[in-house]
Chimera marker file (.cmm) of the C-alpha trace (Angstrom):
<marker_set name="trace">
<marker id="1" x="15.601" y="-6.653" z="22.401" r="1" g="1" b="0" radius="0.5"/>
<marker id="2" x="17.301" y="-3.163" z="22.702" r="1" g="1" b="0" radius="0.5"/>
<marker id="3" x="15.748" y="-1.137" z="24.601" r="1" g="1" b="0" radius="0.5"/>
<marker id="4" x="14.717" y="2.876" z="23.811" r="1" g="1" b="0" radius="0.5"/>
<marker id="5" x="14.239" y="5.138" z="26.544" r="1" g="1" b="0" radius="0.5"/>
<marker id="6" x="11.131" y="6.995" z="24.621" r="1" g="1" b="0" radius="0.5"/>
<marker id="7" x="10.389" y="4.310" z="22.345" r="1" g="1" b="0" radius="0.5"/>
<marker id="8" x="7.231" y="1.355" z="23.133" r="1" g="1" b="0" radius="0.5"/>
<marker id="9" x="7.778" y="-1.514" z="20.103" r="1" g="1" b="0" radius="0.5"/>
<marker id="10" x="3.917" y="-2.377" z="20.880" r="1" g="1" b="0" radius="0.5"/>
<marker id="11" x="2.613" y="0.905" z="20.843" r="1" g="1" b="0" radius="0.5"/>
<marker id="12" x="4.754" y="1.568" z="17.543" r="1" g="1" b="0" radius="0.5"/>
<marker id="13" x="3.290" y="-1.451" z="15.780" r="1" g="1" b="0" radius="0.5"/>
<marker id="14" x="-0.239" y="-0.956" z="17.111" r="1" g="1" b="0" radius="0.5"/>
<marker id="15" x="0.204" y="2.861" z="15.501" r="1" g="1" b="0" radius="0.5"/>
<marker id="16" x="1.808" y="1.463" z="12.203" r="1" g="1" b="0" radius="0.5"/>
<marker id="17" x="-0.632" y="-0.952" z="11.998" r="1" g="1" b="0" radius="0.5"/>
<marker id="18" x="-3.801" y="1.540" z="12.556" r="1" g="1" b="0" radius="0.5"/>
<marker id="19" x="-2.000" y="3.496" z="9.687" r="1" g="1" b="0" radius="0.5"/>
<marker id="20" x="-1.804" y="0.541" z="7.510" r="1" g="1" b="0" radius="0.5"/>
<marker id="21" x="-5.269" y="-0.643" z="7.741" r="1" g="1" b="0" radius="0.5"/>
<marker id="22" x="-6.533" y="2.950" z="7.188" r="1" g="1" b="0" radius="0.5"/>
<marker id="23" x="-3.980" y="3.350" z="3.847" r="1" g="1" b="0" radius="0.5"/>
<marker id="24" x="-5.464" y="-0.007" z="2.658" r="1" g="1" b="0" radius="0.5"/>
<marker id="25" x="-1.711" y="-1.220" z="3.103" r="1" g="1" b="0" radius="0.5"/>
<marker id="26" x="-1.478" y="-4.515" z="1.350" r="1" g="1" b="0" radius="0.5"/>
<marker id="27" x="2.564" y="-5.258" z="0.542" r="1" g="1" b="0" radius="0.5"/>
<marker id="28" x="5.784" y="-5.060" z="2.023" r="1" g="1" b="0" radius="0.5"/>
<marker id="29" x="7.305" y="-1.777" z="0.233" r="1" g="1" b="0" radius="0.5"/>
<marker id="30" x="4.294" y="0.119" z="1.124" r="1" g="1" b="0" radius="0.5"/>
<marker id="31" x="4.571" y="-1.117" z="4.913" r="1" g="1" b="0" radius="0.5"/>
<marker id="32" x="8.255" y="-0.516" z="4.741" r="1" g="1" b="0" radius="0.5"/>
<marker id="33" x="6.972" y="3.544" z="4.100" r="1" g="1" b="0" radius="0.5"/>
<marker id="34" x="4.746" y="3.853" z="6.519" r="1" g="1" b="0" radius="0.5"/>
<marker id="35" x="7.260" y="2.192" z="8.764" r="1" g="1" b="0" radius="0.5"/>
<marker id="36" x="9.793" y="4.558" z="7.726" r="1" g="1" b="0" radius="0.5"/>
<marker id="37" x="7.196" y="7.911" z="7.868" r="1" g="1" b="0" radius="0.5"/>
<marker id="38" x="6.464" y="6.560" z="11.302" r="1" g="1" b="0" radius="0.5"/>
<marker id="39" x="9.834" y="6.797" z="12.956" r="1" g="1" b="0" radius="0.5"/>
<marker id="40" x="10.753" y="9.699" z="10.958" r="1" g="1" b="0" radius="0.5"/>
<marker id="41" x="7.167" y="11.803" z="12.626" r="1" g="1" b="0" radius="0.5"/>
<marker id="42" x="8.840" y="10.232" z="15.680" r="1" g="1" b="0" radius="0.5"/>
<marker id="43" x="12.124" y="12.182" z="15.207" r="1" g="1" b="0" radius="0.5"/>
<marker id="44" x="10.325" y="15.034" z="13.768" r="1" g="1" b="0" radius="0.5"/>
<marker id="45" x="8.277" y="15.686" z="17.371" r="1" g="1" b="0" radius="0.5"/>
<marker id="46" x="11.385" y="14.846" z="19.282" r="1" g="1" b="0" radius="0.5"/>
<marker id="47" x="9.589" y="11.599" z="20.501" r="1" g="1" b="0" radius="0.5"/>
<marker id="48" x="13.086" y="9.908" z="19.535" r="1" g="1" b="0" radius="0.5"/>
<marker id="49" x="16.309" y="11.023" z="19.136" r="1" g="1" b="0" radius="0.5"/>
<marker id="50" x="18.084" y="10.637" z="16.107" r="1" g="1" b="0" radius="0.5"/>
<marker id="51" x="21.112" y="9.876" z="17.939" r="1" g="1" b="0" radius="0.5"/>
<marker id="52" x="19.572" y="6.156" z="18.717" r="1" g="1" b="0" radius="0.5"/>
<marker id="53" x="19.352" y="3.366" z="16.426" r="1" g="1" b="0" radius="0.5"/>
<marker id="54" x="16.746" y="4.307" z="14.623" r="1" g="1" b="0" radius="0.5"/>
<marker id="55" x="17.778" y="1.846" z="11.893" r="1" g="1" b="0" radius="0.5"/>
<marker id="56" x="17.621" y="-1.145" z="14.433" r="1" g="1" b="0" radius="0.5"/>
<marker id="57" x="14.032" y="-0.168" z="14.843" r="1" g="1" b="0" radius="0.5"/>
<marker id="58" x="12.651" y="0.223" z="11.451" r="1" g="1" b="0" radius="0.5"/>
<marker id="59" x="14.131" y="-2.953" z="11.304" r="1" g="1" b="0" radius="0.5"/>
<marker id="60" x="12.264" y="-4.552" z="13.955" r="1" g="1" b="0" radius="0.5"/>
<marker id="61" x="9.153" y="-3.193" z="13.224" r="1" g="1" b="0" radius="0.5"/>
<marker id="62" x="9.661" y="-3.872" z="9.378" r="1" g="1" b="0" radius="0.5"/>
<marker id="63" x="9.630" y="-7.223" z="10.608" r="1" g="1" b="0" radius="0.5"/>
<marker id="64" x="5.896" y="-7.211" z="11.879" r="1" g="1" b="0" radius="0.5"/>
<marker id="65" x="4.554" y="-7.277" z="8.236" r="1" g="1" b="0" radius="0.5"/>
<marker id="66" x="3.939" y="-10.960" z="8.674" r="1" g="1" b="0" radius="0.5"/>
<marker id="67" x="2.088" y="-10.486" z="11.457" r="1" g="1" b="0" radius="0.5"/>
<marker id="68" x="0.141" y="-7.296" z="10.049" r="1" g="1" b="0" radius="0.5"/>
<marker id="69" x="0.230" y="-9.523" z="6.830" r="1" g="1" b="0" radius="0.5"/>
<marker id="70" x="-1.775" y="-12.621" z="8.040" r="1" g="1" b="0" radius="0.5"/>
<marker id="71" x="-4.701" y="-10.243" z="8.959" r="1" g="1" b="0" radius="0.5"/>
<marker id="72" x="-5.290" y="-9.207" z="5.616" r="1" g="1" b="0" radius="0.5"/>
<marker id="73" x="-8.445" y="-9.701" z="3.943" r="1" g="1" b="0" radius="0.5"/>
<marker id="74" x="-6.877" y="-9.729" z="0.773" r="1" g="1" b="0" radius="0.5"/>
<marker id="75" x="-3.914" y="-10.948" z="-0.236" r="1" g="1" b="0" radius="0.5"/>
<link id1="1" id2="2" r="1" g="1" b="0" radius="0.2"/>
<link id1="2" id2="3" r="1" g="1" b="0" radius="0.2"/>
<link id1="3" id2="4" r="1" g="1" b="0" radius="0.2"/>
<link id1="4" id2="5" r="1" g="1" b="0" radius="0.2"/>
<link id1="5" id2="6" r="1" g="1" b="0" radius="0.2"/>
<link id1="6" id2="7" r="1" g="1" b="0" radius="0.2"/>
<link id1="7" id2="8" r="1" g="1" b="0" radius="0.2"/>
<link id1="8" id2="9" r="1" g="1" b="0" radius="0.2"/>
<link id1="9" id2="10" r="1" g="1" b="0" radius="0.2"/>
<link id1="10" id2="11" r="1" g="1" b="0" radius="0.2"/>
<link id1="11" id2="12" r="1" g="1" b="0" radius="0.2"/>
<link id1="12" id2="13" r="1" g="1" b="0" radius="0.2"/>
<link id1="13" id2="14" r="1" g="1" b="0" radius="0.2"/>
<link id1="14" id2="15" r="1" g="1" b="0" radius="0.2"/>
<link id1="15" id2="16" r="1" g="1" b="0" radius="0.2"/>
<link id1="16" id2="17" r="1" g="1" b="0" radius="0.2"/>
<link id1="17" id2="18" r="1" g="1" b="0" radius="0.2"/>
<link id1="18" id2="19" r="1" g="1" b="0" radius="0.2"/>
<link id1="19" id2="20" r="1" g="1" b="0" radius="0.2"/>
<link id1="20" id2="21" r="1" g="1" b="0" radius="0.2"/>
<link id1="21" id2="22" r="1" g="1" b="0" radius="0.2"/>
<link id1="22" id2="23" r="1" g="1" b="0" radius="0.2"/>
<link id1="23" id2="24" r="1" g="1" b="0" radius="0.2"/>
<link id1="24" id2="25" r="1" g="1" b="0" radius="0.2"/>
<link id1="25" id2="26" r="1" g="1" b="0" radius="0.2"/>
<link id1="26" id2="27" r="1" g="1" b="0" radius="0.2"/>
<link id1="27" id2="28" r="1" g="1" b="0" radius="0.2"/>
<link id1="28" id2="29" r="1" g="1" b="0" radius="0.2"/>
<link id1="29" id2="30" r="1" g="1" b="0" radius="0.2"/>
<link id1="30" id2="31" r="1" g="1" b="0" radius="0.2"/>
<link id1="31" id2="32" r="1" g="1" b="0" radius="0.2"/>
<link id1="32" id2="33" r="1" g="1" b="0" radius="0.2"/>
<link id1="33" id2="34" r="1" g="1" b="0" radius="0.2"/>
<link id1="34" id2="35" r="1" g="1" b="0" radius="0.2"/>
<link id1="35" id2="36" r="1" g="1" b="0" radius="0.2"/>
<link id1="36" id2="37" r="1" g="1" b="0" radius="0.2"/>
<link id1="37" id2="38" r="1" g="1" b="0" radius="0.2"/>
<link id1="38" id2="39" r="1" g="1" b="0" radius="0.2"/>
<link id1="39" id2="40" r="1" g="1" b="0" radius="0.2"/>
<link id1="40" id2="41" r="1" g="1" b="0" radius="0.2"/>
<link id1="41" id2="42" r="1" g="1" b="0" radius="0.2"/>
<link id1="42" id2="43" r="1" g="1" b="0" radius="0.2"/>
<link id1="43" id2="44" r="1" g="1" b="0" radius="0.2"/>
<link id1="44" id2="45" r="1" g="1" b="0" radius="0.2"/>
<link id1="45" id2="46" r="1" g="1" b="0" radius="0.2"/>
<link id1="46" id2="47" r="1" g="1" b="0" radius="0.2"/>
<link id1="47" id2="48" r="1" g="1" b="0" radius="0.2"/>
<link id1="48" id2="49" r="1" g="1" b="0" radius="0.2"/>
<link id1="49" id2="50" r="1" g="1" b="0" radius="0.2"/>
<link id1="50" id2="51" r="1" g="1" b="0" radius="0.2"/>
<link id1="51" id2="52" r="1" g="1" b="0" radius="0.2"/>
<link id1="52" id2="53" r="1" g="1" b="0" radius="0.2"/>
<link id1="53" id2="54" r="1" g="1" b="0" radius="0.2"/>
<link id1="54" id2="55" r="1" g="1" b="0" radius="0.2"/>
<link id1="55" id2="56" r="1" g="1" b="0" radius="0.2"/>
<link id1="56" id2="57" r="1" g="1" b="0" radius="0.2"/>
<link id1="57" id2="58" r="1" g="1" b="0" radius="0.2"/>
<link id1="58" id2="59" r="1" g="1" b="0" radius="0.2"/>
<link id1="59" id2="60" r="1" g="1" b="0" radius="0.2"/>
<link id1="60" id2="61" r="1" g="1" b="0" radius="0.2"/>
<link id1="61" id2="62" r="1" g="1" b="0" radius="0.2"/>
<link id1="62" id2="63" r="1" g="1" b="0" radius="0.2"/>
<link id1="63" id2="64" r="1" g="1" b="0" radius="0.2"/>
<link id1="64" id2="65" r="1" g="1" b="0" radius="0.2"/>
<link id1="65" id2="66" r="1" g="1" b="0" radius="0.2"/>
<link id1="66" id2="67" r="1" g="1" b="0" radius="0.2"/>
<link id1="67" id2="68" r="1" g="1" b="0" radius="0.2"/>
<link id1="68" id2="69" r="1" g="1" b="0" radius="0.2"/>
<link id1="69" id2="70" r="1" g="1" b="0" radius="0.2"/>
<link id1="70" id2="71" r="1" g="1" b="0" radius="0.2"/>
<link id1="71" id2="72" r="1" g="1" b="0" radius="0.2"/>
<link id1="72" id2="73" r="1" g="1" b="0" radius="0.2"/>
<link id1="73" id2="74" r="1" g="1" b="0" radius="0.2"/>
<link id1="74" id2="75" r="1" g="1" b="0" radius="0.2"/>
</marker_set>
């Protein structure tokens, strides 16, 4: 996995995820925003520059919604 000098994949998908269960997140597009919002806040504080791949990590953590998935309630 590539790795970002300011960015922590866990601590990113633990935040995401916190977001998701308080938005009552329950599908893949809305996941994909709040994914999105994330890194974008990120850039926004200067917590990542937009000079990295930020696409390669929306990516990555786009691919957590199975995991965040699975511990629905409802599906």
């Amino acid at each position: 996995m590539t790795q970002f000098l300011t960015f922590d994949f866990n601590t990113a998908y633990a935040e995401i995820k916190e977001r998701a269960e308080g938005q009552a997140i329950i599908n893949k597009e809305a996941w994909s925003m709040i994914v999105e919002e994330y890194v974008n806040e990120k850039i926004d504080l200067g917590e990542l520059d937009p000079d990295q791949n930020t696409e390669l990590m929306e990516s990555q953590l786009n691919a957590m919604w199975p995991e965040y998935e699975k511990n629905l309630k409802i599906k």
